[in-house]
C-alpha positions in Angstrom: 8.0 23.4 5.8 4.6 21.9 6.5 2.3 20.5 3.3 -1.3 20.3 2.8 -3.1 17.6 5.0 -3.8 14.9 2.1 -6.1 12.5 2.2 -5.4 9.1 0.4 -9.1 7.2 0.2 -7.4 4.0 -1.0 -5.8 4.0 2.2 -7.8 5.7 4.3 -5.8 8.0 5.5 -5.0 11.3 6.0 -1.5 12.7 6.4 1.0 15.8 7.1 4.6 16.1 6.3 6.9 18.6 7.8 10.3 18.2 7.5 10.3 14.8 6.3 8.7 13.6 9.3 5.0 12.1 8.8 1.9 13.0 11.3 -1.2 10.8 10.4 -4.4 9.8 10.8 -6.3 6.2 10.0 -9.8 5.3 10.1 -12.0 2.4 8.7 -15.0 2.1 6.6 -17.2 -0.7 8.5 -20.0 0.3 6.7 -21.7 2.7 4.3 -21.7 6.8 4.9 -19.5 5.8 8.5 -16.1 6.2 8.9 -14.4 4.8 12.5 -11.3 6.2 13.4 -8.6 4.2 14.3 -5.3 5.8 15.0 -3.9 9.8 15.3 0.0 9.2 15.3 2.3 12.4 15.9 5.9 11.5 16.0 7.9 13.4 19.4 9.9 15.4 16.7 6.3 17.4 16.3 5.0 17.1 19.0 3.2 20.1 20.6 2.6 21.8 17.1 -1.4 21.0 17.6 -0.7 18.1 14.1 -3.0 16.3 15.8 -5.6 18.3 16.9 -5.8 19.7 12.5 -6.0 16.1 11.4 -8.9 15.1 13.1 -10.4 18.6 12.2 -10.0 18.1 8.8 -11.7 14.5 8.7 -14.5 15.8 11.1 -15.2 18.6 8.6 -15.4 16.0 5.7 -18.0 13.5 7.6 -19.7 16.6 8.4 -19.9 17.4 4.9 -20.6 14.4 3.4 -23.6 13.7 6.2 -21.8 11.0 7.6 -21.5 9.0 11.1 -18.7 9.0 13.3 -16.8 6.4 16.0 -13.5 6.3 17.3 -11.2 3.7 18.7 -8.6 6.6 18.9 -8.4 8.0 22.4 -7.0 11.1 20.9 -10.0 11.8 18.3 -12.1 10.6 21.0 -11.2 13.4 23.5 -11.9 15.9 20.8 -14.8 14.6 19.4 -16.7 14.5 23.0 -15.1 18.3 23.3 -17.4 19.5 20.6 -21.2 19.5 20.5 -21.2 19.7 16.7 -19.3 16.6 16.2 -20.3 14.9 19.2 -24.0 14.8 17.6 -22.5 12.5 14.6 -21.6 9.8 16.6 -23.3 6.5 15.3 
């Protein structure tokens, strides 16, 4: 069974439960209207599912909607993030 992604702000995170098993996403606030993302982790027991790719989605469509900059540390979020024009242009 697979949950909603939910974001916890407190701890800047955004997460996906299937099965028990945890997919998630961390990023940090170095400064205002910026979020830096830090970590997509996808355990091998989801693997190949695309987790990954619909957590960094989901916190690329909230900086775009909040007008917000972008950086990564996360190779993962990286790739996708150079992928796509749109989000590409955010990077600050």
């Amino acid at each position: 069974m697979i949950s909603d992604i939910h974001h916890d702000a407190a701890r800047r995170r955004y997460s996906l439960v299937i099965d028990g098993v945890e997919a998630y996403l961390t990023y940090e606030r170095p400064k205002p209207k910026h979020r830096h993302i830090t970590h997509t982790i996808v355990p091998d027991a989801l693997g190949g599912r695309g987790l990954g790719k619909r957590l960094v989605k989901r916190i690329m469509e909230e900086i775009t909607a909040d007008g917000e900059t972008v950086s990564s540390s996360c190779w993962f979020a990286s790739a996708l993030i150079d992928k796509s024009a749109d989000w590409a242009k955010l990077l600050g």
